[in-house]
C-alpha positions as CSV (number, residue, x, y, z in Angstrom):
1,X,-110.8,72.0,-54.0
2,X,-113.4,71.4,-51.7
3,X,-114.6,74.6,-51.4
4,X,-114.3,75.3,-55.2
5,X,-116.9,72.1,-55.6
6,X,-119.4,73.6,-52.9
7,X,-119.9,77.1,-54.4
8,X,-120.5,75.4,-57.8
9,X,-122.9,73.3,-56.4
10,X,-124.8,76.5,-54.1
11,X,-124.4,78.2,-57.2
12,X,-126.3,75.7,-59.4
13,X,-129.1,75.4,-56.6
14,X,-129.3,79.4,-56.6
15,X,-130.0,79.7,-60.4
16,X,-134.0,78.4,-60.0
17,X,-134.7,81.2,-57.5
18,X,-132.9,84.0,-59.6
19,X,-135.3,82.8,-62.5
20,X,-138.3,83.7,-60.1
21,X,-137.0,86.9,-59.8
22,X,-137.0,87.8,-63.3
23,X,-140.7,86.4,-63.7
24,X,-142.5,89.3,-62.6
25,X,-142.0,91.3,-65.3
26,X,-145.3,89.8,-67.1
27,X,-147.7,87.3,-65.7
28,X,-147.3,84.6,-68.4
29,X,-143.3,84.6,-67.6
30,X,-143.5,81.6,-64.8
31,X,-140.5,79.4,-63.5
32,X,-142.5,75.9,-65.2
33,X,-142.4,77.5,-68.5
34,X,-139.1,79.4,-68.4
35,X,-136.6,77.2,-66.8
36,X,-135.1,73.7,-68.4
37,X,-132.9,71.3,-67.8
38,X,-130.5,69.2,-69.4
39,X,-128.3,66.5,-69.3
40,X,-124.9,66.5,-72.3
41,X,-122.9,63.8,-73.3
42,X,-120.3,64.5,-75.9
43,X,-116.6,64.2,-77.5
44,X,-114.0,66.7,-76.9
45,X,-110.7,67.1,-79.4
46,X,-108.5,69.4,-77.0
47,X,-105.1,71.0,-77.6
48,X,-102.3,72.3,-75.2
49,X,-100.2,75.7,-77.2
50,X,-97.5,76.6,-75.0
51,X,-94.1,78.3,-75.7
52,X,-92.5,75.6,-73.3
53,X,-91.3,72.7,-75.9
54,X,-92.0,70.4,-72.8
55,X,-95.3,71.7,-72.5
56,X,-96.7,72.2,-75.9
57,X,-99.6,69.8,-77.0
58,X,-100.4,71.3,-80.1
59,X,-101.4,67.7,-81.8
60,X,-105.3,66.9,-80.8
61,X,-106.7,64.9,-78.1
62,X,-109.5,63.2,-77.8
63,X,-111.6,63.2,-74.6
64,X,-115.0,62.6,-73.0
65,X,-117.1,65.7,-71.8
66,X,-120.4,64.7,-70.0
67,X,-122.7,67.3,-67.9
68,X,-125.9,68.5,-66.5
69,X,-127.3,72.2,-67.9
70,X,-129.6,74.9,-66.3
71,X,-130.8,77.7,-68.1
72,X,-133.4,80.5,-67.8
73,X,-134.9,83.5,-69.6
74,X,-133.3,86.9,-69.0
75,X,-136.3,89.0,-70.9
76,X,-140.2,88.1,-71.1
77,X,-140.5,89.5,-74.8
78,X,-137.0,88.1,-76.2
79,X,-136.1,84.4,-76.9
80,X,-132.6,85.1,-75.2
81,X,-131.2,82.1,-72.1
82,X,-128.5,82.2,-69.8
83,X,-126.8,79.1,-69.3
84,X,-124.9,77.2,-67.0
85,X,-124.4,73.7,-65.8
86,X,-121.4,71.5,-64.5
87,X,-119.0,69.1,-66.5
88,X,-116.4,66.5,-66.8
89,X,-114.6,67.0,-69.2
90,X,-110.8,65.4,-70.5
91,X,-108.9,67.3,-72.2
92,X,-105.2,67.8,-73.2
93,X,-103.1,67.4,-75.9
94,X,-100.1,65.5,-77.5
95,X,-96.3,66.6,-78.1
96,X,-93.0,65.6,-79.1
97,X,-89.8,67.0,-77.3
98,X,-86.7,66.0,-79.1
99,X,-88.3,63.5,-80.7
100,X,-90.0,61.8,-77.9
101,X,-93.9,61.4,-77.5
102,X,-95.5,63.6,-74.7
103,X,-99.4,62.7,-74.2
104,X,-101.3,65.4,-71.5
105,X,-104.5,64.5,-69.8
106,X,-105.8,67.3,-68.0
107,X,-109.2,66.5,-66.6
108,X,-111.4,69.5,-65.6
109,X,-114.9,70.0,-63.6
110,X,-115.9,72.8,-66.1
111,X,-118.8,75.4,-65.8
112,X,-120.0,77.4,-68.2
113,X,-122.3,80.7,-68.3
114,X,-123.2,81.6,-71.8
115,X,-125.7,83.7,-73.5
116,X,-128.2,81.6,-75.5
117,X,-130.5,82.8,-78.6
118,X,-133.2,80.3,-79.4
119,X,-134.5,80.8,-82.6
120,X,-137.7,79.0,-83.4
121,X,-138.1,77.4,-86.9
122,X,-141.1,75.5,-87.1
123,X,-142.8,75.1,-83.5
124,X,-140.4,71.9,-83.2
125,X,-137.1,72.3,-84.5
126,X,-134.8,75.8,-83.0
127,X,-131.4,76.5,-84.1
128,X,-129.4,78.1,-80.9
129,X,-126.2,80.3,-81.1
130,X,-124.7,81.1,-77.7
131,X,-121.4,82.6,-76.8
132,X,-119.9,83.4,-73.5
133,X,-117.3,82.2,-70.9
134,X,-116.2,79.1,-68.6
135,X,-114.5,78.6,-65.8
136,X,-112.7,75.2,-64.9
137,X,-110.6,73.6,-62.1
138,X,-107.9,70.4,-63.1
139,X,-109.1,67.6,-60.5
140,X,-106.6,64.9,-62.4
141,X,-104.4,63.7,-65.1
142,X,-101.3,62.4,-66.3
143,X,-98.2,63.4,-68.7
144,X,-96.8,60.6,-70.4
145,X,-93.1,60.4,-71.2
146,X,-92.7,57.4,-74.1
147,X,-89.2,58.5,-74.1
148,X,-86.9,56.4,-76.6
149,X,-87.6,53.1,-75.1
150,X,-89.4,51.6,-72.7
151,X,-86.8,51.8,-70.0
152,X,-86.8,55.8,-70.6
153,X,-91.0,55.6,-70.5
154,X,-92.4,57.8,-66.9
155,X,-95.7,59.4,-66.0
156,X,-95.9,62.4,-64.1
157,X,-99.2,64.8,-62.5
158,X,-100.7,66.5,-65.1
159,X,-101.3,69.2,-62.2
160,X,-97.9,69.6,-60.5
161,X,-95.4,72.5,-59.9
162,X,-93.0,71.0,-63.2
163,X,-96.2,71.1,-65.3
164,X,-99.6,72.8,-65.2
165,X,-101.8,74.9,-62.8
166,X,-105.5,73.6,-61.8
167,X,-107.5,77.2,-62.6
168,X,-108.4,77.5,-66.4
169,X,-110.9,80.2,-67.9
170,X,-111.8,81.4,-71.1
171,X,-114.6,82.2,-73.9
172,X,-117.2,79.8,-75.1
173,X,-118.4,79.8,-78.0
174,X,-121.1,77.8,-80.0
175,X,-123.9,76.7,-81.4
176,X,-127.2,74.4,-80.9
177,X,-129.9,72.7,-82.5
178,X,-132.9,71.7,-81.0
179,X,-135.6,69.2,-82.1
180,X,-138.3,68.8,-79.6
181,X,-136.2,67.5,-76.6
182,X,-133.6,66.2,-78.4
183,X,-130.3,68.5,-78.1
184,X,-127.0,69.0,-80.1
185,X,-124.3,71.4,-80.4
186,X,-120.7,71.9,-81.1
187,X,-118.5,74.8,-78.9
188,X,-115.1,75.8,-79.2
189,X,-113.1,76.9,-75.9
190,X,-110.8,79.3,-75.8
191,X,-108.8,79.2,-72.8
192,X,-107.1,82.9,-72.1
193,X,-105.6,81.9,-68.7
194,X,-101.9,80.3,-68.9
195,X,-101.8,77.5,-67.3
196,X,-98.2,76.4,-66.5
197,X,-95.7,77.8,-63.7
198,X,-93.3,80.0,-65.6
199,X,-93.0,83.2,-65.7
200,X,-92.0,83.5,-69.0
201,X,-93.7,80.8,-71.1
202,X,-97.5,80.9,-71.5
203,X,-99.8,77.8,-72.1
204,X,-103.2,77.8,-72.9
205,X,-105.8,75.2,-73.6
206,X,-108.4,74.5,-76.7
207,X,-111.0,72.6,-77.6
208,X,-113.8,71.8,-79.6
209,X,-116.5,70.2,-78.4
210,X,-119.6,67.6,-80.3
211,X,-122.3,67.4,-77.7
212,X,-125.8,65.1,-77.5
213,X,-128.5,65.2,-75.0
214,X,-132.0,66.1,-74.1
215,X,-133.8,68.8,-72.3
216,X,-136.5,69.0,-70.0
């Protein structure tokens, strides 16, 4: 986990000296004018689809995602960004197994790397589809058992070998809106990684996401 946490951090440090390496390619293309910053703070409504009964959160649940962004341009003569940052972000899903309420809370430090278009409207306000992938590792949550009273009520790991693994990737995508430095977007994830244990059910996570913020 450690290590996972220190190449996402290197990597985030990294990203202002590959933007100095695309510059070049025209003298008015500089780091100050190419590179921004952002911080996100949003709502995410997350599912869990699994073939597993005991696994399958296919009801929505509500979470907070909150993050810090980087992104750069890849071409001097196109209005095109890549993108990637570092969140928080809870999500999960609830479930009922023979009647009995399952909640999940799977909490993920989540990175991103998406393709971003930013279309210009009127010098202020931009409009900015992107689409790409994420990666994500579990660092905590829990399964609640409500059972059928609350004798029969127990919590469990969300990351554990009777329930779900910590790596999760999948496809972003989304779209932004931009006025001055005032940010919003909604994303969907797609998670195409199964998530739990067996070797015969799959799992797999969703979510959409309602993010604020501001750039720099």
């Amino acid at each position: 986990m450690r290590k996972i946490l220190l190449a996402v951090v290197a990597f985030m440090m990294a990203v202002p000296s590959m933007a100095q390496y695309v510059a070049p390619f025209n003298s008015s293309y500089t780091e100050e004018h190419n590179v921004y910053y952002g911080l996100r703070l949003g709502w995410a409504l997350a599912t869990v689809n699994s073939d597993d009964d005991r696994l399958d959160g296919g009801s929505v649940r509500s979470g907070i995602n909150i993050g810090a962004i980087i992104g750069f341009q890849l071409s001097p003569v196109a209005p095109v960004y890549l993108e990637t940052g570092l969140y928080y972000t809870g999500k999960g899903g609830n479930g009922k197994v023979d009647g009995n309420k399952f909640t999940y809370d799977l909490n993920y430090l989540e990175m991103p790397i998406i393709a971003k278009y930013k279309y210009d409207v009127d010098g202020r306000f931009g409009v900015q589809p992107f689409a790409g992938g994420y990666v994500a590792c579990g660092v905590g949550g829990k399964v609640k058992d409500y059972g059928t009273s609350v004798d029969d009520r127990a919590v469990y790991s969300s990351f554990s070998g009777d329930f779900f693994k910590r790596f999760d990737a999948g496809i972003r995508i989304g779209c932004g809106a931009e006025f001055q430095m005032i940010y919003a977007e909604i994303a969907y994830d797609f998670g195409l990684v199964n998530i739990c244990h067996s070797d015969f059910d799959s799992s797999h996570t969703g979510c959409f996401y309602l993010n604020f913020g501001v750039n720099f």
